[in-house]
C-alpha positions as CSV (number, residue, x, y, z in Angstrom):
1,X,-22.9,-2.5,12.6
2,X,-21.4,0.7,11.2
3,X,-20.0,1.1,8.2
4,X,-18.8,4.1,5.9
5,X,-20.7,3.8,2.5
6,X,-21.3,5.9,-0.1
7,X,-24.2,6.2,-2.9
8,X,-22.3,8.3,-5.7
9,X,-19.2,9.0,-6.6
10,X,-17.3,12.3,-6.0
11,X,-15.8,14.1,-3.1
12,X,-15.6,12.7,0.5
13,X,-18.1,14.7,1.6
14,X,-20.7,11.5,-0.1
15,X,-18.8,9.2,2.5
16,X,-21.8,8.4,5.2
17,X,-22.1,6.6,8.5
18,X,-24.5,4.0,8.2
19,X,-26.0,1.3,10.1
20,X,-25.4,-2.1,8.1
21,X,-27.0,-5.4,9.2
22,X,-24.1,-8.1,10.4
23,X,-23.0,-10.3,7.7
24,X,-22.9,-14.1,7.8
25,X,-19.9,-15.9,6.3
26,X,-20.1,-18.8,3.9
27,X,-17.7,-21.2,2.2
28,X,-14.4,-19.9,3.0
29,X,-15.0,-16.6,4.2
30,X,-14.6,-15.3,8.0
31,X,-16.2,-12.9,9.3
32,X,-13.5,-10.0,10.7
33,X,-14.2,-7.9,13.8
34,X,-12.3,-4.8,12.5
35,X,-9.6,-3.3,14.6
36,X,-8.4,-1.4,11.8
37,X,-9.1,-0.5,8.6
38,X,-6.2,0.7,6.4
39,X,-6.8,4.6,4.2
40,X,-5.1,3.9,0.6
41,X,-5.1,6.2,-2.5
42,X,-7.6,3.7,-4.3
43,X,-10.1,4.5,-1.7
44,X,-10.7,8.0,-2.6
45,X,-9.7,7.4,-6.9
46,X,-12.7,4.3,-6.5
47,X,-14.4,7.1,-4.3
48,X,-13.8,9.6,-7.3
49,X,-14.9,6.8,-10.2
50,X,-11.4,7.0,-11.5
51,X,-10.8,2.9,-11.5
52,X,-14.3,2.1,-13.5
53,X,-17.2,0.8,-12.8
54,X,-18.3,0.0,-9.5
55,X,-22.0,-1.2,-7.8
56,X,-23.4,1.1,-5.6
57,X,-23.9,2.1,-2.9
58,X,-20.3,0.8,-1.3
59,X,-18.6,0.1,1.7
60,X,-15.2,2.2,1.6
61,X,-11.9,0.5,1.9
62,X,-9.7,-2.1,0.7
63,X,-7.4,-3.2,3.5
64,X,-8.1,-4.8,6.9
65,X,-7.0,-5.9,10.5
66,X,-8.6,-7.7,13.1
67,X,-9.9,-10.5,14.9
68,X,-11.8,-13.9,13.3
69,X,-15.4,-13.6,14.7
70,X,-17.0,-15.9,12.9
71,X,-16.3,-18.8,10.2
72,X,-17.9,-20.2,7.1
73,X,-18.0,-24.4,7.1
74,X,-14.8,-24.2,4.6
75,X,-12.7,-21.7,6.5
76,X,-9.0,-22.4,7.4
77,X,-9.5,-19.9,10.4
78,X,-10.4,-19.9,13.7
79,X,-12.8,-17.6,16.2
80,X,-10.3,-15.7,17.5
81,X,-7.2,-15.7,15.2
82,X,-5.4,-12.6,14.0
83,X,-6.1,-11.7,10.7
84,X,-4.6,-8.9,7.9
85,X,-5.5,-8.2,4.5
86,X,-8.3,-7.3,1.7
87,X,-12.3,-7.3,3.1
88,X,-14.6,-8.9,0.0
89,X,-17.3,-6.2,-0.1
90,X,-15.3,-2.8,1.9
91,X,-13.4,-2.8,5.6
92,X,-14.3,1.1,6.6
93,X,-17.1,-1.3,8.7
94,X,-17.0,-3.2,12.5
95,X,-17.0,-6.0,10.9
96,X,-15.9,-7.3,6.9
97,X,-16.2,-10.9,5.0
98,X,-13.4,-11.5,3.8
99,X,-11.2,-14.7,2.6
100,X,-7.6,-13.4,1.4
101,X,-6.0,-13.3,4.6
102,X,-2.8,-13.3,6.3
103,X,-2.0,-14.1,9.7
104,X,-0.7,-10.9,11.9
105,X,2.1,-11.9,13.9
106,X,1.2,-11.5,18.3
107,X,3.8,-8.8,18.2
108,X,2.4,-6.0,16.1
109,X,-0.7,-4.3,16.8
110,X,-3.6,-3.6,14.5
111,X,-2.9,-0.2,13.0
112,X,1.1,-1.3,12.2
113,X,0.0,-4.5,10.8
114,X,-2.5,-2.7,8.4
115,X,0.2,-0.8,7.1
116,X,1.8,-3.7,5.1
117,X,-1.2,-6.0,2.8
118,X,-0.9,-3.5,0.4
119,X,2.2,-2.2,0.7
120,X,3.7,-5.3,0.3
121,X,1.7,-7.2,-2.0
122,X,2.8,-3.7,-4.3
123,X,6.1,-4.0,-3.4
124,X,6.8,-7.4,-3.8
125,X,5.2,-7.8,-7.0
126,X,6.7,-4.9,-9.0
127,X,10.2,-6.0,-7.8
128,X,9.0,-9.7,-9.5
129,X,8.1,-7.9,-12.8
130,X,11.5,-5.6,-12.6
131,X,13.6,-8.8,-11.8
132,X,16.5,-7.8,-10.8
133,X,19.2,-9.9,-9.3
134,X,22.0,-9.3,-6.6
135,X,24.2,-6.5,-6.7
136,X,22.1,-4.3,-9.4
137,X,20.9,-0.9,-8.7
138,X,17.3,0.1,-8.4
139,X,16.1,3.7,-8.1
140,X,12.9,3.4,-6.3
141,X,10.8,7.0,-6.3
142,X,8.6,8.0,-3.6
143,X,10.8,6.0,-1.2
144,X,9.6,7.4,2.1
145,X,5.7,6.2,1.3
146,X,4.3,3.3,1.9
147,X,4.5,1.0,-1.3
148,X,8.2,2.7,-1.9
149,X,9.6,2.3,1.2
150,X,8.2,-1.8,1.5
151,X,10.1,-2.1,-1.9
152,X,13.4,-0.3,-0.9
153,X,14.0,-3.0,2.2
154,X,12.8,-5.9,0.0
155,X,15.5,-5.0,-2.6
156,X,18.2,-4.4,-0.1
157,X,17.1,-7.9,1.7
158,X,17.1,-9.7,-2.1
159,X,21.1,-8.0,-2.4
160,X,19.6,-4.9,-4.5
161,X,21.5,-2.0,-4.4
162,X,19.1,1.1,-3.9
163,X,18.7,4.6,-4.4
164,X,15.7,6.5,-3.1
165,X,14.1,10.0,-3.6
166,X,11.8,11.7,-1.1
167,X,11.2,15.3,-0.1
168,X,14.4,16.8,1.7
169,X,12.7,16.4,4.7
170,X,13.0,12.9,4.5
171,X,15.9,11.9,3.5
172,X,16.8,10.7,6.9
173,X,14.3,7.8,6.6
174,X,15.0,6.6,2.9
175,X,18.5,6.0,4.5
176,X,17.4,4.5,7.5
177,X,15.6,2.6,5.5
178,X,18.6,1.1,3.6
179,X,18.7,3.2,-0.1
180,X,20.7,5.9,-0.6
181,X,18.4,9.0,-0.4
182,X,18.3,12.3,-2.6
183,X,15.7,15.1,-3.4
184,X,13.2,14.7,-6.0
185,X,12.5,17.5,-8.9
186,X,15.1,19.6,-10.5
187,X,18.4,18.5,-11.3
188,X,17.2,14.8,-9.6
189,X,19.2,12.9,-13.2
190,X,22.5,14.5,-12.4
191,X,22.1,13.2,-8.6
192,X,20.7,10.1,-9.3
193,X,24.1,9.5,-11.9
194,X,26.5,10.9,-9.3
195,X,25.3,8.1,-6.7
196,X,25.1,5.5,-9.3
197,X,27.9,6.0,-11.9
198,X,27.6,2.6,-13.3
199,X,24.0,3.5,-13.7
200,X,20.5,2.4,-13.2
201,X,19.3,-0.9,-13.7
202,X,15.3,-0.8,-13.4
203,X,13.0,2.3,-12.0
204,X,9.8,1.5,-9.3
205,X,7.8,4.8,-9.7
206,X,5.8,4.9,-6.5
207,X,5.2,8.6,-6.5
208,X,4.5,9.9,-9.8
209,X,4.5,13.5,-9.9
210,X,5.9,13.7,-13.4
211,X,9.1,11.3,-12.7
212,X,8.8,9.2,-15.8
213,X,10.5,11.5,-18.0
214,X,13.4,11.7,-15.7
215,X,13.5,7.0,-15.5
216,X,13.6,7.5,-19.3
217,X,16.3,9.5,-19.3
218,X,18.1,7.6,-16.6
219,X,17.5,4.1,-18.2
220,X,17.9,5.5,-22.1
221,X,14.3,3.8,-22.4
222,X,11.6,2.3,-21.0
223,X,12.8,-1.0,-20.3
224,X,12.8,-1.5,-16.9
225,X,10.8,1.2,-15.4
226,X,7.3,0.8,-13.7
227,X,5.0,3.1,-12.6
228,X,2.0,2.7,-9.7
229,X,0.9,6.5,-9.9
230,X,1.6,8.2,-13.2
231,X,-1.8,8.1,-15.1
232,X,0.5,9.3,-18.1
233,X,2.0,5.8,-18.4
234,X,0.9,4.7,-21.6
235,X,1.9,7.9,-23.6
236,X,5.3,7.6,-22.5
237,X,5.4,3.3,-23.6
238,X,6.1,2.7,-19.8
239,X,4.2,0.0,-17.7
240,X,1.7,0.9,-15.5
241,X,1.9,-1.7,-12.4
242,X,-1.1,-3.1,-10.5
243,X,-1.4,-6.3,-9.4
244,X,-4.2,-8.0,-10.7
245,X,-3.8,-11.7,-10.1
246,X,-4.5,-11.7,-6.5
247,X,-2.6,-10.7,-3.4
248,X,0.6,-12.8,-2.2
249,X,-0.4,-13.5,0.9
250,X,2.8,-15.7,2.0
251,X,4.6,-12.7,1.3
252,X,2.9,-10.1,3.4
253,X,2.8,-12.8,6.0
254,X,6.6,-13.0,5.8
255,X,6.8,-8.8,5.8
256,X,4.6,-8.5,8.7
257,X,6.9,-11.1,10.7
258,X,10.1,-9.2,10.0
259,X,8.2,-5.8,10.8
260,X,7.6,-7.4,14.0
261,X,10.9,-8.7,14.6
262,X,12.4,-5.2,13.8
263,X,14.5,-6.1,10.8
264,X,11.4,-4.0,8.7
265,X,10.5,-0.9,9.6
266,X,7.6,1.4,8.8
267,X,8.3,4.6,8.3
268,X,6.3,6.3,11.2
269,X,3.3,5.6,13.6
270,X,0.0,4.9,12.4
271,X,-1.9,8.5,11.6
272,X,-5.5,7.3,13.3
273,X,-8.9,8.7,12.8
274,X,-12.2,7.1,14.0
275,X,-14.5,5.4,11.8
276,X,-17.0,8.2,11.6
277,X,-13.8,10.4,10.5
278,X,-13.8,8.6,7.3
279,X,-14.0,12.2,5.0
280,X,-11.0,13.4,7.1
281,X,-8.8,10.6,6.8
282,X,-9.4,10.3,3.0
283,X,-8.7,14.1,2.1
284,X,-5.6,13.8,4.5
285,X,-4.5,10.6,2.5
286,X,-5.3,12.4,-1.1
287,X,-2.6,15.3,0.0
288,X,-0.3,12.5,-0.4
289,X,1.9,13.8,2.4
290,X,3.3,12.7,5.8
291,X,4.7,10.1,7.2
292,X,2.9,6.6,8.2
293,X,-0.2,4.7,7.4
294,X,-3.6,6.9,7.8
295,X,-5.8,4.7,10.0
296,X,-9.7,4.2,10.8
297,X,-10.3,2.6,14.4
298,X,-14.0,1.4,14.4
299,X,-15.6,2.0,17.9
């Protein structure tokens, strides 16, 4: 099979096209035929070494969809069903292991339903840790990417009242979306109090770019504010969000059905590449810009 694998860290130009044998599931994994495979910033930062350690050489990628091609004895799939989520050992490949799975509704085709394991699983589980309740007001920056705009229409589905900042070119789809939009950058405290003059209840970072000063400001402290892209977290006291314990997987089930159903949206078409693109689609994904999920399409 082909797989994209590389042997050092650094740029993407040590991402390589390589001829893998097939694996072989056991125990609970299923072997996936890959359909799509799903470009996130912590493929090119693991790429770059910036999240520790890592075994090489490795297959690229964290995020999967595709078809059940094979079973181990202890697997709760089938040849043949419809599978999203997180590959064991890399999903830039024709075909992954893997075991945390969700199933991807009939309705939504393979580069959409890659779009939301990680999103959501993000999403979901910084809005747990913020815990807001009905009726508060969350200011959710970065609201037109991926991770923002999954927790934007959970919030608004849980009651949350929501305000979103994105580029001005975007401000259309944060309000589609449900939050009421404004421009990041200068001046963004005074807009964010003139939308929400009772003020802000809890901040989800999902953009970085220096925000964390301005949540501070906003929420006269730390409390409450999250951050899943400012690697200057810890200096300012505020949390730095990942989640660690394993991926809700009835939750991104429950995303992707609502996606399908139209009551979620994404917020564009998939941004495709072919597998042997893998370079390309990483340095587009690292300019952090545009809308909708970059994704590889194995042959």
């Amino acid at each position: 099979m082909h797989a994209i694998q590389y042997e050092t860290v650094g740029g993407p130009e040590v991402l390589r096209l390589v001829e893998l044998p097939l694996p072989e599931p056991t125990g609970a994994q299923v072997r996936v035929a890959v359909r799509a495979a799903g470009v996130n910033p912590a493929d090119w930062k693991t790429r770059q070494g910036f999240m520790g350690p890592q075994e090489l050489p490795r297959v690229a990628g964290f995020e999967i969809a595709g078809v059940v091609d094979a079973v181990g004895p202890e697997a709760p799939w089938r040849v043949g069903d419809e599978v999203m989520g997180w590959p064991k050992n890399g999903g830039y490949a024709d075909y992954a292991l893997a075991e945390r799975l969700a199933a991807k509704p009939a309705g939504l085709s393979f580069p959409d339903a890659v779009a939301i394991p990680v999103a959501a699983n993000t999403a979901s589980g910084g809005l747990e840790v913020l815990g807001l309740e009905s009726g508060q007001t969350l200011l959710v920056n970065g609201a037109s990417g991926a991770v923002g705009a999954m927790a934007v229409q959970l919030a608004r589905a849980a009651g949350i009242e929501v305000i979103g900042t994105a580029s001005a070119a975007n401000q259309a789809v944060v309000a589609r979306l449900g939050a009421a939009p404004t421009t990041y950058g200068e001046g963004v405290v005074e807009r964010v109090r003139a939308l929400a003059p009772r003020g802000i209840d809890a901040v989800f970072d999902c953009a970085g770019h220096g925000f964390l000063d301005a949540a501070i400001e906003l929420r006269g402290s730390t409390d409450g504010v999250i951050t899943i892209a400012d690697g200057d977290a810890a200096e300012k006291g505020v949390r730095f969000y990942s989640r660690t314990e394993g991926p809700a997987l009835q939750e991104v089930e429950k995303v992707a059905q609502r996606v399908a159903a139209g009551e979620f949206q994404l917020t564009g078409p998939a941004r495709t590449y072919p597998l042997a693109e893998a370079a390309a689609a990483q340095r587009e994904s690292e300019t952090g810009h545009g809308l909708g999920k970059i994704v590889l399409l194995p042959s």
